[in-house]
MARVOSE-700292 format. One line per field, with one value per residue: residue number from 1; residue in one letter; y, z, x of N, C-alpha, C in turn. Coordinates in nm, 2 decimals. Example, Ala and Ser with C-alpha at 12.3 -4.5 7.8 and 13.67 -1.06 7.14 Angstrom:
<marvexs>
nr <- [1, 2]
rest <- [A, S]
nY <- [-0.57, -0.22]
nZ <- [0.78, 0.71]
nX <- [1.32, 1.28]
caY <- [-0.45, -0.11]
caZ <- [0.78, 0.71]
caX <- [1.23, 1.37]
cY <- [-0.33, 0.00]
cZ <- [0.78, 0.79]
cX <- [1.32, 1.29]
</marvexs>
This chain:
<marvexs>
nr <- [1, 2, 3, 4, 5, 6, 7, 8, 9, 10, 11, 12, 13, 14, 15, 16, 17, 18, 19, 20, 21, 22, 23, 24, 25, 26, 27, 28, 29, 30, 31, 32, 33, 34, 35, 36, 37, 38, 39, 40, 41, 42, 43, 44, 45, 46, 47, 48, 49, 50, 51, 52, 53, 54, 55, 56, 57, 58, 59, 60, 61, 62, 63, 64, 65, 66, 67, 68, 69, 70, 71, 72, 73, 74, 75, 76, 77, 78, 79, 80, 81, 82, 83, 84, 85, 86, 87, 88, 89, 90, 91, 92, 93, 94, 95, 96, 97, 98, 99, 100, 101, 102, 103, 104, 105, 106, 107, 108, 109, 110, 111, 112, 113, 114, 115, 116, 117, 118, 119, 120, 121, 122, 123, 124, 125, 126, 127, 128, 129, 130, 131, 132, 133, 134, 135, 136, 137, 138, 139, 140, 141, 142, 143, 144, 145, 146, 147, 148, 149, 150, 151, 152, 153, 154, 155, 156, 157, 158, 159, 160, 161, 162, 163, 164, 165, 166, 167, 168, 169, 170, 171, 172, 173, 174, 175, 176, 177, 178, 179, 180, 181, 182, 183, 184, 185, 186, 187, 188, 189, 190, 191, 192, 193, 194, 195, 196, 197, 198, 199, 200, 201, 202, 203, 204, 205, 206, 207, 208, 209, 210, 211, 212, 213, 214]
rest <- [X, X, X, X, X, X, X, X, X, X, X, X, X, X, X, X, X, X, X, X, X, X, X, X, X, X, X, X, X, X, X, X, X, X, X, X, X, X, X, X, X, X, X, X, X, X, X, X, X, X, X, X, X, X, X, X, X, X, X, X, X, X, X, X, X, X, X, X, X, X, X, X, X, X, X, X, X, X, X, X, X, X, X, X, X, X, X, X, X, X, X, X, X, X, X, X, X, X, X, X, X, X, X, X, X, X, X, X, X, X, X, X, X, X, X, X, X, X, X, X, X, X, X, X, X, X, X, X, X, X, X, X, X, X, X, X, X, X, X, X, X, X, X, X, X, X, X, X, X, X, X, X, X, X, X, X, X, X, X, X, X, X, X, X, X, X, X, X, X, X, X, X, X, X, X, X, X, X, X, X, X, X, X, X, X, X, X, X, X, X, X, X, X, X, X, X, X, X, X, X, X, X, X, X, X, X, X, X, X, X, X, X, X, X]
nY <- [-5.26, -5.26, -5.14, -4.84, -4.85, -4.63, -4.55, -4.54, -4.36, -4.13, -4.08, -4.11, -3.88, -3.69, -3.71, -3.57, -3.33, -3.26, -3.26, -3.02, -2.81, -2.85, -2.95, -2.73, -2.57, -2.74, -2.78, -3.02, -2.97, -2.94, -3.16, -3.31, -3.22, -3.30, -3.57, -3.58, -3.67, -3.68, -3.45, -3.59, -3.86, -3.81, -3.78, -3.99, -4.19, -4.09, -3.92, -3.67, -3.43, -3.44, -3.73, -3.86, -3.75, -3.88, -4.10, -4.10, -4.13, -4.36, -4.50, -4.40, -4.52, -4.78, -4.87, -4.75, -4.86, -5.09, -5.40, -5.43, -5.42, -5.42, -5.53, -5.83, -6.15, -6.08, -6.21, -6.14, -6.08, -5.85, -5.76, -5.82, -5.71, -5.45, -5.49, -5.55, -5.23, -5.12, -5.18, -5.08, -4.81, -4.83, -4.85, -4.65, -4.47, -4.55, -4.50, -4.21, -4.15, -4.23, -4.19, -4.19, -4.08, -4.11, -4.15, -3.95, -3.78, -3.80, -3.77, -3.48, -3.41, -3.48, -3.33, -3.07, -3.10, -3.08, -2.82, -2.71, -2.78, -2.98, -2.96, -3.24, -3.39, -3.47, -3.74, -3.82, -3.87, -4.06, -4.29, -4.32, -4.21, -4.27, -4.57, -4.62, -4.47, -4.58, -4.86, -4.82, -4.64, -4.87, -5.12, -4.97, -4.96, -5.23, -5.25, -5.04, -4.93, -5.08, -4.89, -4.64, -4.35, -4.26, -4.04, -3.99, -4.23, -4.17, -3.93, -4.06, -4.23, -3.99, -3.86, -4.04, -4.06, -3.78, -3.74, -3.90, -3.78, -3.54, -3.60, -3.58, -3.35, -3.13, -3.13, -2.98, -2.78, -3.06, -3.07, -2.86, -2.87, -3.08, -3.00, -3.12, -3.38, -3.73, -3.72, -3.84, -4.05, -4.23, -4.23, -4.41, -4.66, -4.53, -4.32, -4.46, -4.65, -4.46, -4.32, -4.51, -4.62, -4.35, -4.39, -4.61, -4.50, -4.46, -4.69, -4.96, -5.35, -5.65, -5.93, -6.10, -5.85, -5.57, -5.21, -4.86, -4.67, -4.51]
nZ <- [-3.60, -3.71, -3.49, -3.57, -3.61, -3.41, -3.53, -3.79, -3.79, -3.80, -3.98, -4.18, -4.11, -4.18, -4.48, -4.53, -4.44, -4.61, -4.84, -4.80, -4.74, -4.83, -4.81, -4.71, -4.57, -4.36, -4.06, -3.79, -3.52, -3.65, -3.74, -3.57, -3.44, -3.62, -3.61, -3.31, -3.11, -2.94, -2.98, -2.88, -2.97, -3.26, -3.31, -3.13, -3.31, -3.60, -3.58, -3.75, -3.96, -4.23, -4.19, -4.15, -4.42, -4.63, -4.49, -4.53, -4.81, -4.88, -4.74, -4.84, -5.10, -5.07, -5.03, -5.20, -5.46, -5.75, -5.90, -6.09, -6.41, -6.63, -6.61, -6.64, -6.84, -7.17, -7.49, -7.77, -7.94, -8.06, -7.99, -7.75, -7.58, -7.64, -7.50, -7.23, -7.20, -7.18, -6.99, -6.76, -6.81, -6.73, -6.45, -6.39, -6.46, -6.30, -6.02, -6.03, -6.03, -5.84, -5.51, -5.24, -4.98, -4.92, -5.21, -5.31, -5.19, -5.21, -5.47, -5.48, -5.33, -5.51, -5.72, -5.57, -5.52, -5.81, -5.88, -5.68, -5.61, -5.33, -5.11, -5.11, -5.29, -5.54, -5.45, -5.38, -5.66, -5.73, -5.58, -5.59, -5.84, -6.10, -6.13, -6.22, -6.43, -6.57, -6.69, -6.81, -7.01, -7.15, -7.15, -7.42, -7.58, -7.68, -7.91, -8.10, -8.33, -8.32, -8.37, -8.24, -8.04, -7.73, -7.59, -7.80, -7.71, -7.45, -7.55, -7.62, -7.35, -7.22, -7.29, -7.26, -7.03, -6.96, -7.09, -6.93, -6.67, -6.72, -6.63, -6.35, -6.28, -6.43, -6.36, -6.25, -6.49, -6.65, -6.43, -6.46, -6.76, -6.75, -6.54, -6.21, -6.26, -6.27, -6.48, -6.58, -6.42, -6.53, -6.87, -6.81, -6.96, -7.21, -7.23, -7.14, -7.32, -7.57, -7.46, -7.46, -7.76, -7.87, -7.78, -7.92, -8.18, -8.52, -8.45, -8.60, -8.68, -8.78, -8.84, -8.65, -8.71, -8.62, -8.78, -8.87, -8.88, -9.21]
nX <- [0.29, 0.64, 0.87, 1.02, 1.41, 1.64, 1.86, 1.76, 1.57, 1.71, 1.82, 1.65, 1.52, 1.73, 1.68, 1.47, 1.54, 1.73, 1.65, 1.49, 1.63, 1.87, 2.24, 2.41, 2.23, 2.14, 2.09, 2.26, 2.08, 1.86, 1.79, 1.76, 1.55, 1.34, 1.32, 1.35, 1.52, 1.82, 2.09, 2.34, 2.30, 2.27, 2.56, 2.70, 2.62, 2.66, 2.88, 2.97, 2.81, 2.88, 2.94, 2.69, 2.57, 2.66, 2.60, 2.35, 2.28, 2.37, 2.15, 1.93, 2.01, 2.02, 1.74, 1.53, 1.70, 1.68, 1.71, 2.04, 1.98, 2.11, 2.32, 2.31, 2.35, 2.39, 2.26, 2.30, 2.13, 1.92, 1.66, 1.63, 1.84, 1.73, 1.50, 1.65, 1.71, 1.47, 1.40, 1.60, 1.52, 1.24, 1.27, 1.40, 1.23, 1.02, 1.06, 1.12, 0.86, 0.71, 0.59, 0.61, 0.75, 1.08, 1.17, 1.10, 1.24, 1.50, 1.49, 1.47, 1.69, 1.90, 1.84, 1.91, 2.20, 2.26, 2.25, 2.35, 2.60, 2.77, 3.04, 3.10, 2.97, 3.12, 3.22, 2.95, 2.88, 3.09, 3.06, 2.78, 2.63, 2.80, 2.87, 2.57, 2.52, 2.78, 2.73, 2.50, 2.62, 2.79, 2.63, 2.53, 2.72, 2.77, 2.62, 2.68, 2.90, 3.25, 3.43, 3.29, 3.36, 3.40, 3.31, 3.07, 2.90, 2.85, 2.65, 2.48, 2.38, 2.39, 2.12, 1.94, 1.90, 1.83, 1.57, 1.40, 1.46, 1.34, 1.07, 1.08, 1.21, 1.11, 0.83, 0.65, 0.57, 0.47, 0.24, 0.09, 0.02, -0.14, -0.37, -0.47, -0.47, -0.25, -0.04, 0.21, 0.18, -0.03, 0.06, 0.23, 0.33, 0.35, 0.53, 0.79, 0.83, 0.83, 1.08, 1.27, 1.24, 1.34, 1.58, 1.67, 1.72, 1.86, 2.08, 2.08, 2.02, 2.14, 2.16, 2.42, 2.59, 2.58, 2.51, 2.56, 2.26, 2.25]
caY <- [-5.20, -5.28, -5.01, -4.76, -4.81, -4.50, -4.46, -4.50, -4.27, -4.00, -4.10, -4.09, -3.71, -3.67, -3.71, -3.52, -3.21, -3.23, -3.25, -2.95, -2.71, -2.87, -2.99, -2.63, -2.50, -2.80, -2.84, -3.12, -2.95, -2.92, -3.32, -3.38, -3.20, -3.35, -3.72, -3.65, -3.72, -3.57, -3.46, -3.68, -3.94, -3.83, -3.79, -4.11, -4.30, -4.02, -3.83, -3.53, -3.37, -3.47, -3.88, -3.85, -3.72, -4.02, -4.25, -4.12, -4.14, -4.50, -4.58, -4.41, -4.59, -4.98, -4.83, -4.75, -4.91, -5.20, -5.48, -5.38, -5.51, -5.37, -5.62, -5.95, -6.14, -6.01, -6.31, -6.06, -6.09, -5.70, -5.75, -5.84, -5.53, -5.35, -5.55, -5.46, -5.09, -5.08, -5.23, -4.98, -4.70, -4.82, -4.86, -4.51, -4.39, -4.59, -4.44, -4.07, -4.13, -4.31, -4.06, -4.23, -3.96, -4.16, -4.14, -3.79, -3.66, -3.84, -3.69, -3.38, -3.39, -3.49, -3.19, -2.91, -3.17, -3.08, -2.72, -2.65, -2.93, -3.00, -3.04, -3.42, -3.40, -3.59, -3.86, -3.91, -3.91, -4.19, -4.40, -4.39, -4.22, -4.30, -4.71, -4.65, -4.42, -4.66, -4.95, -4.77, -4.62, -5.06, -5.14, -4.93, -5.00, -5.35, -5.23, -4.91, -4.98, -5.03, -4.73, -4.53, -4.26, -4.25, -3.93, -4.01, -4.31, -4.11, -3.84, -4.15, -4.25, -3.87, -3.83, -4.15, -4.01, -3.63, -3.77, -3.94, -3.66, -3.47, -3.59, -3.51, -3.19, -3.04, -3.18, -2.86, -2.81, -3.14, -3.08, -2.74, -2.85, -3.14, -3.00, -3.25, -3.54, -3.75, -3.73, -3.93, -4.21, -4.22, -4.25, -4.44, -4.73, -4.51, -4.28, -4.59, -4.72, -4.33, -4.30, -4.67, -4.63, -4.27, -4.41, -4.70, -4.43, -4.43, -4.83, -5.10, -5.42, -5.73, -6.09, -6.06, -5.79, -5.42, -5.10, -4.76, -4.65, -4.35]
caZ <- [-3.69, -3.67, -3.51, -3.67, -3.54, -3.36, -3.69, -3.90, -3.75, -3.76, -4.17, -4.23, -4.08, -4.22, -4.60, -4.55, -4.38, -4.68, -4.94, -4.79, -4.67, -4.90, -4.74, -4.62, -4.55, -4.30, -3.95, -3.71, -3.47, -3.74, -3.80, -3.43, -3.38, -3.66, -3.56, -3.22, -3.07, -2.90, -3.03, -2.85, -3.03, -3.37, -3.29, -3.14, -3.44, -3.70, -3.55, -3.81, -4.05, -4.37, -4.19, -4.20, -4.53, -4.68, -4.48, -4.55, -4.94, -4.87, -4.69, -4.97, -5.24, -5.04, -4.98, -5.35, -5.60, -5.78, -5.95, -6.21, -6.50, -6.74, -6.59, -6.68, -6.99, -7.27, -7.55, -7.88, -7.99, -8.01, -7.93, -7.58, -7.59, -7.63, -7.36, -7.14, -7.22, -7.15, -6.81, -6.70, -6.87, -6.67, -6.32, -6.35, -6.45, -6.13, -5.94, -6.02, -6.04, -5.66, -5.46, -5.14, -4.94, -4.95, -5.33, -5.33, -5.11, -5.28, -5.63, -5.41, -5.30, -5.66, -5.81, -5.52, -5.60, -5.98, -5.88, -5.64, -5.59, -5.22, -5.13, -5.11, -5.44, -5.58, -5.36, -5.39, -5.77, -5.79, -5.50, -5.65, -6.00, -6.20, -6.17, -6.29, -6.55, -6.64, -6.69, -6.96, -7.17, -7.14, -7.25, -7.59, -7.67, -7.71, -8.04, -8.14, -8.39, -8.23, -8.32, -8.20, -7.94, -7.56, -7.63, -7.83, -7.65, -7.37, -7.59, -7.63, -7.22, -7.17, -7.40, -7.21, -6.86, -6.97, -7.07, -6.83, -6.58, -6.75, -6.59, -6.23, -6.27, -6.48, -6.33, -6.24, -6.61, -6.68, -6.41, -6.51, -6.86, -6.74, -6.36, -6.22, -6.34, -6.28, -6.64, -6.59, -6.40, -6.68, -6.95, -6.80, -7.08, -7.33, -7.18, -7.13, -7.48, -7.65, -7.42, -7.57, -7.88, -7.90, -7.77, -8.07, -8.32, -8.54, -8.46, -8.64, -8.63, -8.85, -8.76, -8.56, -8.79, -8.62, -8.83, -8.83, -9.01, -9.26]
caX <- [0.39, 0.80, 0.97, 1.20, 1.55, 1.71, 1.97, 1.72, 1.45, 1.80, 1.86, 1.50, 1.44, 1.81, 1.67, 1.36, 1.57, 1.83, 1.61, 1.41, 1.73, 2.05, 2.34, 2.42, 2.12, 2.07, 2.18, 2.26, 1.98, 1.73, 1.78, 1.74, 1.40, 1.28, 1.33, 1.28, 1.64, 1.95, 2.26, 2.46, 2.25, 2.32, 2.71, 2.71, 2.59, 2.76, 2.97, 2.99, 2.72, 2.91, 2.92, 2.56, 2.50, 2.75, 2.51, 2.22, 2.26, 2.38, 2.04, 1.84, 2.02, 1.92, 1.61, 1.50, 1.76, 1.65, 1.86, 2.10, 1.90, 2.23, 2.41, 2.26, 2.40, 2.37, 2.24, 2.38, 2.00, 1.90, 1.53, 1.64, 1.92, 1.63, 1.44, 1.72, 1.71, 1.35, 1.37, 1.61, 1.41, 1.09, 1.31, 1.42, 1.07, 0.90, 1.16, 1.10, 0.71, 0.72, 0.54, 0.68, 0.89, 1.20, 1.19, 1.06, 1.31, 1.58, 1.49, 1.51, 1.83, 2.01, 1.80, 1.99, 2.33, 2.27, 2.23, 2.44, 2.73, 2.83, 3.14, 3.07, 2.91, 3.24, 3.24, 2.83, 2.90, 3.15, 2.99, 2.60, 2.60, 2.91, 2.84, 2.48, 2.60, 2.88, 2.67, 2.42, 2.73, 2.84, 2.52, 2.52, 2.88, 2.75, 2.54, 2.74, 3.06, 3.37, 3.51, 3.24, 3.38, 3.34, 3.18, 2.94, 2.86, 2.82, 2.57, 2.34, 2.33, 2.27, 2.02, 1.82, 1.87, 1.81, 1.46, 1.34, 1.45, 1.23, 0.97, 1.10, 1.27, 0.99, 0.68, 0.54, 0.55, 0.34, 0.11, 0.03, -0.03, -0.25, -0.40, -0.59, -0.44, -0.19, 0.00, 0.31, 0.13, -0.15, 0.08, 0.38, 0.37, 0.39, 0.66, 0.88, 0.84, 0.89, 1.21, 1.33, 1.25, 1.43, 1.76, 1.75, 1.71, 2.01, 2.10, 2.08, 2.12, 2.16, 2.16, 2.51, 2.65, 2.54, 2.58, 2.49, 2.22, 2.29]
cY <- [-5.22, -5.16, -4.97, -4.73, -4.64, -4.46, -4.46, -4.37, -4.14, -3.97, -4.00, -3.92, -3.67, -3.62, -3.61, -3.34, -3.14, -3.16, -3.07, -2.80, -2.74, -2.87, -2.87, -2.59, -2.59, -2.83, -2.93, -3.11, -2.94, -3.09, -3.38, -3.35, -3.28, -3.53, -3.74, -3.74, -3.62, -3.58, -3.51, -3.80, -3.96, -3.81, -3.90, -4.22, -4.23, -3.97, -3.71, -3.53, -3.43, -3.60, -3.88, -3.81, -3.83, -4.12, -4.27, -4.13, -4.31, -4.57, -4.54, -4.49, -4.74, -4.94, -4.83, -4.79, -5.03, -5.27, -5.42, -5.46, -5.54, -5.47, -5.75, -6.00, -6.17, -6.16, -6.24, -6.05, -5.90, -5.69, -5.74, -5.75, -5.47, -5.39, -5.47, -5.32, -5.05, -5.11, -5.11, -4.85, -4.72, -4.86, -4.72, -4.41, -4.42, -4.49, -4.27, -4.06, -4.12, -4.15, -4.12, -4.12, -4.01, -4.13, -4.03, -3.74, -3.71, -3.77, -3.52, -3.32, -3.42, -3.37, -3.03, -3.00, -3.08, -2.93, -2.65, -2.73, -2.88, -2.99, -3.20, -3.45, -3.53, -3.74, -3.95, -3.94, -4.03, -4.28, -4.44, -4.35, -4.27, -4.47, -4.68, -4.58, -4.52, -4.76, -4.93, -4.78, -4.78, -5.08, -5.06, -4.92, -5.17, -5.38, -5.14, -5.00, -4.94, -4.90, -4.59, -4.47, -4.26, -4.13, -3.94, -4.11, -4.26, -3.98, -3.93, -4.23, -4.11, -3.84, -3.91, -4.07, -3.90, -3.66, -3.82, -3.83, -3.54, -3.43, -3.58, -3.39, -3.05, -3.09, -3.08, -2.83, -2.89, -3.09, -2.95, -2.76, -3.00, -3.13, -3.14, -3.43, -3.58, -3.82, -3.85, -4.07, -4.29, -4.30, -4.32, -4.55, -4.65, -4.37, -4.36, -4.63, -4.56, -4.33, -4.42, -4.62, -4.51, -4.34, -4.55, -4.65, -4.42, -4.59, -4.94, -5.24, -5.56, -5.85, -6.05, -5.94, -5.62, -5.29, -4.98, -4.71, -4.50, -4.26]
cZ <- [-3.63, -3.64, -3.59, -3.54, -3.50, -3.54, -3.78, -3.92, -3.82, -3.93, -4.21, -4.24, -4.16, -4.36, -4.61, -4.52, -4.51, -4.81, -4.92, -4.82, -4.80, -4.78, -4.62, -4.55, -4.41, -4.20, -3.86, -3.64, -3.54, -3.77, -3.68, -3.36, -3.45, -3.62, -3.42, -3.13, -3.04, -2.98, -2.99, -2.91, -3.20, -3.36, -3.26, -3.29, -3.59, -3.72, -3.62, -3.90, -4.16, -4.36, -4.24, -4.34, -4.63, -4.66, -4.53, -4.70, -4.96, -4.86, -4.79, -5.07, -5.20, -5.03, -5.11, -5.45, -5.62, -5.82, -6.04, -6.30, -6.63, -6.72, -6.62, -6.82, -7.07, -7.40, -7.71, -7.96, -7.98, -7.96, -7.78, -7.55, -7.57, -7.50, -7.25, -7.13, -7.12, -7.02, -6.71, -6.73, -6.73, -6.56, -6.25, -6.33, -6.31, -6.02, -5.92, -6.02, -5.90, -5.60, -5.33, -5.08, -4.96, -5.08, -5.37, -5.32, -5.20, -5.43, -5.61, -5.40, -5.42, -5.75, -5.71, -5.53, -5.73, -6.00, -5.82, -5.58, -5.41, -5.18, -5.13, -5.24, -5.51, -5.55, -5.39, -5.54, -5.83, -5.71, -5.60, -5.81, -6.14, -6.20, -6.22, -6.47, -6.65, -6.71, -6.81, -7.04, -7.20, -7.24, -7.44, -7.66, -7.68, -7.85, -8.09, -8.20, -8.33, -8.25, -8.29, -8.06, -7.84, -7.57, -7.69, -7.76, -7.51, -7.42, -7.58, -7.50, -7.21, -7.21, -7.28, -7.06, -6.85, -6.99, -6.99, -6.68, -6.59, -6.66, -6.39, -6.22, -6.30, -6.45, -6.32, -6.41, -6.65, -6.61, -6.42, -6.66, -6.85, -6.60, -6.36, -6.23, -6.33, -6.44, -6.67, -6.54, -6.53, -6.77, -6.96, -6.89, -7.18, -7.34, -7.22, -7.24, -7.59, -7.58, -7.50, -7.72, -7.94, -7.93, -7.90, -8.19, -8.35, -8.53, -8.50, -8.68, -8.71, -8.82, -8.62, -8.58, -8.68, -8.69, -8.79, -8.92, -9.09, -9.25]
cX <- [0.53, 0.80, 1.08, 1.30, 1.57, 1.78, 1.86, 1.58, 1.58, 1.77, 1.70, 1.44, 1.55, 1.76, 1.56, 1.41, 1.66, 1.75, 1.50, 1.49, 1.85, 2.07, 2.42, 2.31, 2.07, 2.14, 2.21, 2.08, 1.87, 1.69, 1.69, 1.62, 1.31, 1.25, 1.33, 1.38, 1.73, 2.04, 2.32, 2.43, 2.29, 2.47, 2.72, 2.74, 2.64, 2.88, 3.04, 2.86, 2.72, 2.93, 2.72, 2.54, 2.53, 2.65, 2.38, 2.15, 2.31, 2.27, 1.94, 1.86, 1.94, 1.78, 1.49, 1.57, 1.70, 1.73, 1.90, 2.06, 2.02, 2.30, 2.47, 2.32, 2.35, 2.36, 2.30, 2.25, 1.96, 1.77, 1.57, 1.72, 1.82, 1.54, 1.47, 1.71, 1.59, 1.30, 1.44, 1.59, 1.30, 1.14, 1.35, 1.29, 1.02, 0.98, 1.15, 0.94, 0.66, 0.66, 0.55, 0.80, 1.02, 1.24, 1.19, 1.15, 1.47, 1.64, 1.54, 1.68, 1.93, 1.98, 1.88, 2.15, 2.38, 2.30, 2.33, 2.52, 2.75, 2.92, 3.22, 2.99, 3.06, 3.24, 3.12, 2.88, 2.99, 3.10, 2.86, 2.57, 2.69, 2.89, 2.73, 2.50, 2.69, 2.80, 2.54, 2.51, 2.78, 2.75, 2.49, 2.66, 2.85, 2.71, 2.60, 2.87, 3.16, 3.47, 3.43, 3.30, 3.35, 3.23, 3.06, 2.84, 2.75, 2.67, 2.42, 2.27, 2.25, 2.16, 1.89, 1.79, 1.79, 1.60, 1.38, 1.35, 1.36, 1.14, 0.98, 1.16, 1.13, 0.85, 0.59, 0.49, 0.42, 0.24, 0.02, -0.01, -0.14, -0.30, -0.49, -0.54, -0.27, -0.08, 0.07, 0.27, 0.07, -0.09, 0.20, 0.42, 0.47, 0.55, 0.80, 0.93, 0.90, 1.02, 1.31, 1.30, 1.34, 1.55, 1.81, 1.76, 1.86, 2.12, 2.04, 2.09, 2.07, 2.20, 2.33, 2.67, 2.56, 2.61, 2.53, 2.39, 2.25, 2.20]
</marvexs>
């Protein structure tokens, strides 16, 4: 087996301490029992609480992001718009399904974020979620009439995200209405495909003419 680097043994216990405690709740010494290291160790290589927390949402994001699929260009064809959609639909699903601690603790720590902001909450939000964010509302202003509203634009990203968070925020939910059984794995096609198909409700689209439907 590769060893785990010193910083990343720190990050690694870092993410699992945050996601357990929040960002208050969690202290240098609590990071440094877990990983099994001194404090002059994590100063060394952080040198404050709130460097580490910056890095260590840095090392989760290389750790679990995938390519930006939104990115790619766009052919004006809507089947493949929709393609697109459905790719980063089913990167966010794998992503919150991942039962990999990294991913876990991750989902963790954006759900006491969501709850109870940081005061690095700002900073994480325009570093790691405002580009992925941005990059959806892009994507459906490609198909939406140009004088459709930032706002609304914005109602039809949240909408997509709000769904698929579903299924990590409220899991206890699912697995209490199916014990036993892994639900979201089970059914992750058809998940994928109901979340896509919601967010096209309402557009449509005509050789290189898109309107709305009434």
């Amino acid at each position: 087996a590769v060893k785990m680097s010193t910083k990343k043994k720190i990050l690694t216990a870092a993410a699992e301490e945050f996601a357990m405690k929040g960002y208050n709740g969690t202290t240098i010494r609590d990071i440094c029992r877990r990983a099994k290291v001194n404090v002059a160790l994590v100063n060394y290589h952080f040198r404050s609480k709130e460097l580490l927390y910056r890095e260590m949402f840095e090392f989760l994001f290389s750790e679990t992001e995938g390519e930006n699929v939104l990115g790619r260009q766009w052919n004006g064809d809507f089947k493949e718009w929709r393609r697109m959609l459905r790719k980063w639909v089913e990167q966010l699903m794998s992503e919150i399904a991942d039962s990999k601690p990294l991913f876990r603790h991750k989902g963790m720590i954006f759900s006491r974020e969501m709850q109870d902001p940081s005061e690095l909450f700002p900073n994480i939000y325009e570093t790691f979620m405002k580009p992925r964010l941005s990059s959806l509302a892009s994507h459906f202003r490609k198909v939406l009439p140009a004088e459709t509203s930032d706002d609304e634009i914005y109602i039809h990203s949240f909408s997509v995200i709000s769904n698929c968070t579903f299924y990590f925020h409220d899991r206890v939910i699912v697995n209490m209405t199916f014990p036993g059984k892994d639900y979201t794995s089970v059914n992750m096609d058809q998940i994928i495909d109901h979340i896509t198909d919601a967010a096209c409700v309402g557009i449509s689209y005509t050789g290189t003419h898109i309107k709305r439907k009434r």
